[in-house]
C-alpha positions as CSV (number, residue, x, y, z in Angstrom):
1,X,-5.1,32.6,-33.3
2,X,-8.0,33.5,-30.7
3,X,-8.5,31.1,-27.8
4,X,-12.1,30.3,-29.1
5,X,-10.4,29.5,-32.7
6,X,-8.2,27.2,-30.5
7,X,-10.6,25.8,-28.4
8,X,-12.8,24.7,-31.6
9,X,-9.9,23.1,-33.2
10,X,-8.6,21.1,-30.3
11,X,-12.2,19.8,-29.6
12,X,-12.8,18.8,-32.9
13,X,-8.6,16.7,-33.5
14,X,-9.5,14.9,-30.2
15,X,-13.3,13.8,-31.6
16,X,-14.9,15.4,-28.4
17,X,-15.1,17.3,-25.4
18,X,-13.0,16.0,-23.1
19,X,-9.9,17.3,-24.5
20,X,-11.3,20.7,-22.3
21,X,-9.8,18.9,-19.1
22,X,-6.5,19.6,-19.9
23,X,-6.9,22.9,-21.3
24,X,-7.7,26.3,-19.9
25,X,-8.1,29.9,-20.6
26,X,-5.4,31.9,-19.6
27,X,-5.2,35.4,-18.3
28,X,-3.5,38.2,-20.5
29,X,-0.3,37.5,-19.0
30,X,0.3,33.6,-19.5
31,X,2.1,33.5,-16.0
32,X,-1.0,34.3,-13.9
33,X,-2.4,30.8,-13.8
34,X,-5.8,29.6,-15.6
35,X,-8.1,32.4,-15.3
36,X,-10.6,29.7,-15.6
37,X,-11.2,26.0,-16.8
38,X,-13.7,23.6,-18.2
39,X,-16.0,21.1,-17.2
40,X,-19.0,19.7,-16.4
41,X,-21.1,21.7,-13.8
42,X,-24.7,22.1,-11.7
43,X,-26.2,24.7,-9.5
44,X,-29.4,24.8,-7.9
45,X,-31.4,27.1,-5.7
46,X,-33.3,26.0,-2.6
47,X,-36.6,26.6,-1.0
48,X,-37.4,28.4,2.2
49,X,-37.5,25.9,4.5
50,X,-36.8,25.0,8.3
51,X,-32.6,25.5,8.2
52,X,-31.9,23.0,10.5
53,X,-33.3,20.7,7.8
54,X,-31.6,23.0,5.1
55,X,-28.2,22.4,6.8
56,X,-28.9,18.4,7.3
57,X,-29.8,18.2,3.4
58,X,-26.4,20.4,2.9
59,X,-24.4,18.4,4.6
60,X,-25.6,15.1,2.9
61,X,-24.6,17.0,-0.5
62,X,-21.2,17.4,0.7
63,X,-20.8,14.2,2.0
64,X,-22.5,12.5,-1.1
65,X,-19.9,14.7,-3.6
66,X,-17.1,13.3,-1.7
67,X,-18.7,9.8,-2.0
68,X,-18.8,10.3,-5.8
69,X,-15.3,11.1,-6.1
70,X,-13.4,9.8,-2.9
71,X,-9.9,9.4,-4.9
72,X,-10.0,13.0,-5.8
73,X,-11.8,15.4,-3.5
74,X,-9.1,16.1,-0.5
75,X,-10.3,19.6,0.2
76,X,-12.6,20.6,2.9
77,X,-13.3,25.0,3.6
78,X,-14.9,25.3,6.4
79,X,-17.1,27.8,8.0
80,X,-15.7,31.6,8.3
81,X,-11.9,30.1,6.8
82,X,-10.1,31.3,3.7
83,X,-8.1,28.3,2.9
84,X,-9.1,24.5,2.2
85,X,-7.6,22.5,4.3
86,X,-6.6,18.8,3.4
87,X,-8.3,15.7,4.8
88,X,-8.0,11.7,4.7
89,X,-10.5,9.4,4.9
90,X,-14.3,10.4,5.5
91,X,-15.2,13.6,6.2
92,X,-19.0,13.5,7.0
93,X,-18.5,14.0,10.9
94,X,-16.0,17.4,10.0
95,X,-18.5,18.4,7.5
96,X,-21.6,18.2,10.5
97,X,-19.5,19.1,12.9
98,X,-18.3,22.4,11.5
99,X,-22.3,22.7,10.3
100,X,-23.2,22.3,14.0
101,X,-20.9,25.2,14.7
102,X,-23.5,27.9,15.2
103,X,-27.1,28.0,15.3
104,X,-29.1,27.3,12.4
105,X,-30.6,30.3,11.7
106,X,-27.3,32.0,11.1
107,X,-26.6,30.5,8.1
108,X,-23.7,28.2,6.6
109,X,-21.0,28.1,3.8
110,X,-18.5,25.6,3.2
111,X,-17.2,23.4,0.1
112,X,-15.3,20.6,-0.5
113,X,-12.5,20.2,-3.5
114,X,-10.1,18.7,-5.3
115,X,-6.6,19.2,-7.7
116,X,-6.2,17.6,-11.1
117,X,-2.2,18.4,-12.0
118,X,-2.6,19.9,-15.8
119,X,0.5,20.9,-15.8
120,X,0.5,24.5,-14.9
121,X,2.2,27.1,-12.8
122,X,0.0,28.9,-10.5
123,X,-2.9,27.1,-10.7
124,X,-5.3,27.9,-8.1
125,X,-8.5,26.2,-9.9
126,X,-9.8,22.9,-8.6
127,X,-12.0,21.0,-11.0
128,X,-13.6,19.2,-8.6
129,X,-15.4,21.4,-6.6
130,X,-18.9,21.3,-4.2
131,X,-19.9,24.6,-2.6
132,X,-23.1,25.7,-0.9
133,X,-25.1,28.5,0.8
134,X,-27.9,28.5,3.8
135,X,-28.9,31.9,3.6
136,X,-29.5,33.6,7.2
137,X,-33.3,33.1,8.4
138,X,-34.7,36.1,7.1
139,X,-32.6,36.7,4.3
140,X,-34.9,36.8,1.0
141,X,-32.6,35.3,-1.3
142,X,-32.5,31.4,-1.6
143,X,-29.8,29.4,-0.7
144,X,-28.0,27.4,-3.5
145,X,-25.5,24.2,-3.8
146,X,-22.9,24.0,-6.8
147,X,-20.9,21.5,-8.0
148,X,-18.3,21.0,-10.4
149,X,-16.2,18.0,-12.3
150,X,-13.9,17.6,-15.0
151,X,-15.5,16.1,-18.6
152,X,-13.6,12.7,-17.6
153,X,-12.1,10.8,-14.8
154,X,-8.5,9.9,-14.3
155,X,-9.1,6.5,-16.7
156,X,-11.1,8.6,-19.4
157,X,-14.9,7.4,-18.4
158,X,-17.0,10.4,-19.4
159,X,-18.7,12.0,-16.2
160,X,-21.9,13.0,-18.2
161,X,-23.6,9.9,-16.9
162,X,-22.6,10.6,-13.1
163,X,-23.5,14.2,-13.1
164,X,-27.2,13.4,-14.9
165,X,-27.4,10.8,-11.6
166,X,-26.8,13.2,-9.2
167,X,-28.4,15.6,-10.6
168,X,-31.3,14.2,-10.4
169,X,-30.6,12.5,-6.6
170,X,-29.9,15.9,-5.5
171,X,-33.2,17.5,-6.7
172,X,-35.4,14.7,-4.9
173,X,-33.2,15.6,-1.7
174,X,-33.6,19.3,-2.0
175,X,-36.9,19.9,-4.4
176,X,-35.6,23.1,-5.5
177,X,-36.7,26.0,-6.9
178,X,-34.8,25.7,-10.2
179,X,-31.6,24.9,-11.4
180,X,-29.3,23.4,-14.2
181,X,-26.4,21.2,-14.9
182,X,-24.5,21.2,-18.1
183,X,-20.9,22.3,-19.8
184,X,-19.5,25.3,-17.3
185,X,-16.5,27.3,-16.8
186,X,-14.8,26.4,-13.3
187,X,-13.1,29.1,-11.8
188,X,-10.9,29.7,-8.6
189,X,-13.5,29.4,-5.3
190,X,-14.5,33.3,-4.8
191,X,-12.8,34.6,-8.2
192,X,-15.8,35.0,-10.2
193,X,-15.0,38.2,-11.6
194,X,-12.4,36.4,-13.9
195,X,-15.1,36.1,-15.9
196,X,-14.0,38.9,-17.9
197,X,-11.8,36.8,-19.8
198,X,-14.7,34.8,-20.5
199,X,-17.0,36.4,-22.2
200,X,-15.9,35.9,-25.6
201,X,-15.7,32.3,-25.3
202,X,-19.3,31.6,-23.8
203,X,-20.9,33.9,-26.7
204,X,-18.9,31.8,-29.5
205,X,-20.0,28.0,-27.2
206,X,-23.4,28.7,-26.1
207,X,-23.2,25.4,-24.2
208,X,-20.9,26.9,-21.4
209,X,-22.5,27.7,-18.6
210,X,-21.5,30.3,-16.1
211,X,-20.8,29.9,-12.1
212,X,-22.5,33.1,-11.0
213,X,-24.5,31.4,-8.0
214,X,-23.9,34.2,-6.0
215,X,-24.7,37.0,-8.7
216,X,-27.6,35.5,-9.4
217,X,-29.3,35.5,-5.7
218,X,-27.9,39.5,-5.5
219,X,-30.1,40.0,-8.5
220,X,-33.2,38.0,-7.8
221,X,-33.6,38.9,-4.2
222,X,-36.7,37.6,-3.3
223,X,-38.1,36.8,-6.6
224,X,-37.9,32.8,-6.2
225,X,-39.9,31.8,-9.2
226,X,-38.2,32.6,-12.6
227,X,-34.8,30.8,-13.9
228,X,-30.9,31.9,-14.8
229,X,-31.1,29.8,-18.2
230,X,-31.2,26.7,-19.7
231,X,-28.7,23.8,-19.6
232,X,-28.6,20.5,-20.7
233,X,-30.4,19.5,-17.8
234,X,-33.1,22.3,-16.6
235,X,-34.6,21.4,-13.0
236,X,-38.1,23.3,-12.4
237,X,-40.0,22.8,-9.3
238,X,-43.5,22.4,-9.4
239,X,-44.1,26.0,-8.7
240,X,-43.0,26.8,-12.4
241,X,-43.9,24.0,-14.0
242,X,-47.6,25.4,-13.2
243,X,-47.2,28.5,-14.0
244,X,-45.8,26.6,-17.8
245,X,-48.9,24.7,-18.4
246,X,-48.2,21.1,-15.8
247,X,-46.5,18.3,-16.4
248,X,-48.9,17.3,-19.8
249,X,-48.2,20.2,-21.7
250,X,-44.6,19.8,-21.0
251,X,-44.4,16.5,-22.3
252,X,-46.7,17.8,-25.5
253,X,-44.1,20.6,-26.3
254,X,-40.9,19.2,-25.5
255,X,-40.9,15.5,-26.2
256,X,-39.6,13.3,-27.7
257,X,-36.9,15.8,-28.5
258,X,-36.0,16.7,-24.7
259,X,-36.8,13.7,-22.1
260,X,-38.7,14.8,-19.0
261,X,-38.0,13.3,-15.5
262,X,-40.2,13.7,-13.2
263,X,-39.6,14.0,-9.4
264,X,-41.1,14.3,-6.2
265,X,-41.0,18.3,-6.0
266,X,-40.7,19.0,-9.9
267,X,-39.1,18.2,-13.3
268,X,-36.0,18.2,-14.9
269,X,-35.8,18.9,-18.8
270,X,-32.8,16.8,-20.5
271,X,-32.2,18.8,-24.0
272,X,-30.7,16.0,-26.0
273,X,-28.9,12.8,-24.8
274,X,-25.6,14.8,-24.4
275,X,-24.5,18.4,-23.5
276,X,-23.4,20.1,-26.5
277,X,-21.0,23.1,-26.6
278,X,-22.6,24.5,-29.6
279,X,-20.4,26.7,-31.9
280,X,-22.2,29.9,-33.2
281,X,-19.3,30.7,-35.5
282,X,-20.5,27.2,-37.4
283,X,-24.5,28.4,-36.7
284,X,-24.5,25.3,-34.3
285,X,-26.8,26.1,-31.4
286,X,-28.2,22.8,-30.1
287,X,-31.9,22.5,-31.1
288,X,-33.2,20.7,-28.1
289,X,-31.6,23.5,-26.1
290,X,-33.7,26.2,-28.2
291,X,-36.8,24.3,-27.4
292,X,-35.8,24.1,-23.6
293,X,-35.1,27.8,-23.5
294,X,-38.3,28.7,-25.8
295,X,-40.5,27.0,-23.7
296,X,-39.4,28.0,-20.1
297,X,-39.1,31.8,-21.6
298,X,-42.0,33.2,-19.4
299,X,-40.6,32.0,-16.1
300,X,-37.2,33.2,-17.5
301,X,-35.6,36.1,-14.7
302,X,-34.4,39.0,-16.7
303,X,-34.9,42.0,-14.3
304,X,-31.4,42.7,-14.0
305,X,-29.9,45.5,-12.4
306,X,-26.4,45.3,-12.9
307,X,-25.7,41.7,-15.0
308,X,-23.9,38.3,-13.5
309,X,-20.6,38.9,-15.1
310,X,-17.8,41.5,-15.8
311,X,-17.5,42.9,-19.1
312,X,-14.5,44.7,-21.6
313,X,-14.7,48.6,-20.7
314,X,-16.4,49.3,-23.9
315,X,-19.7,46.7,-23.0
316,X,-23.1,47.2,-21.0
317,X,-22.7,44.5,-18.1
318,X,-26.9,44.5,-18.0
319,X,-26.8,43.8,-22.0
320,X,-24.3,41.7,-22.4
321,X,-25.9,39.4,-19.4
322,X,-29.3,39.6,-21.0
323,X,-27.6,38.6,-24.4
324,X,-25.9,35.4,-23.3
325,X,-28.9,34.4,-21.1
326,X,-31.3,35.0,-24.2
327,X,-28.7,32.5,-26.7
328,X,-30.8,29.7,-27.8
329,X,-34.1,32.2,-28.4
């Protein structure tokens, strides 16, 4: 039986989603660990501004991940390190203090993580994970923050309420450019590429998103107006949601369907009062996410020059990108 034939099954015995968190999708050779898992996941991507504030604003996304999760996230990668290295207690003053490293206008990376025990051998992919990147003064491309969690917590509550509050805290803080937060694969810090094994599955559950932060700014450059996708939730700063019509034509569109919230610096489209997976094998793509994506089309980045993920030998990379991000159209 295929994964995605698996994957359907096992959501619909357990009556939901969560049954993803102890599941994963394995590499050819089962003894290579989870090539990736599933969860709940946001990205967004940052204005130009002052880095010294960038970084302060950084740090306080850290520090506020850990805060949401302080029984699980142990982790912190700091600055110029390959490994995570385990901490107790608080870690705001490591976080600024390895932030406070080097200048400001060189830049910064760092994350924070933590282990959920599935049950694996070789597993290398945290579920809880909070990365970001202040690009270099100069640089064109925007910087970005990610985070990821599993569907549930330790006693089963559903984290779909926690990451639409965050969400929403974090783009007030930053007032991004864009970004999303929905269903997502989580994969091993820096292993992106896995996503080979992936494909399959995101084009049979349009839901998933992909973590291809990184891919994405490559491709964009300096083109800081137009979108990855849609998600359930859809963050557009006010930039684009001008250049869509304002904040009234929105709400004439969209509503009551999607809910709109408003922000100090934007919008951010909910499509439906959960994520969805979807399952286009049943002809189940969400409808509110086909509104989402139909309306936020023309601010929509599809200039691609390579594509945000690997691909079988015998596929385009720039098609096959510009197929999934096209999926609710």
């Amino acid at each position: 039986m295929a994964t995605t034939d698996t994957i359907a099954e096992l959501v619909a015995a357990n009556g939901g989603a969560a049954v993803l968190d102890r599941i994963h999708l394995p590499y050819a050779n089962p003894n290579g660990g989870p090539a990736a898992k599933f969860g709940l996941g946001a990205e967004l991507y940052l204005p130009d501004i002052d880095r010294k504030l960038l970084r302060e604003q950084a740090a306080e996304f850290l520090h506020d991940f850990w805060s949401t999760f302080p029984q699980q996230v142990n982790e912190f990668l700091r600055r110029d390190t390959k490994r995570a290295k385990r901490f107790k207690g608080d870690p705001r003053t490591a976080i600024e203090e390895d932030i406070a490293r080097q200048a400001p206008e060189t830049g910064y990376s760092g994350g924070l993580f933590g282990d959920v025990d599935i049950g694996l051998q070789n597993d290398d992919v945290p579920p809880y994970q909070a990365k970001l990147l202040v690009s270099r003064s100069g640089d064109a491309r925007p910087s970005f923050v990610q985070a990821y969690m599993p569907l549930a917590s330790p006693i089963e509550d559903l984290h779909i309420s926690v990451l639409r509050e965050r969400f929403l805290v974090w783009c007030q803080r930053f007032r991004p450019l864009h970004g999303s937060a929905g269903f997502s694969l989580i994969v091993c810090p820096g292993m992106e590429q896995n996503s080979v094994y992936a494909l399959q599955l995101m084009t049979r559950f349009p839901g998933f998103d992909f973590p291809s932060t990184v891919g994405f700014t490559r491709e964009v450059g300096d083109v800081h107006d137009r979108i990855k996708s849609v998600s359930w939730l859809t963050a557009l700063g006010d930039d684009l949601v001008a250049q869509l019509g304002g904040l009234a034509t929105m709400r004439q569109a969209l509503e009551p369907a999607c809910t709109l919230h408003s922000y100090d610096g934007g919008v951010v489209i909910q499509a439906g009062p959960t994520p969805r997976l979807g399952d286009t094998h049943a002809n189940d793509i969400p409808a509110e996410y086909r509104l989402a994506a139909r309306f936020t089309r023309p601010v929509r980045f599809e200039d691609y020059d390579e594509g945000l993920f690997r691909v079988p030998k015998d596929l385009n990379k720039r098609e096959e990108t510009l197929s999934w991000v096209r999926r609710f159209d």
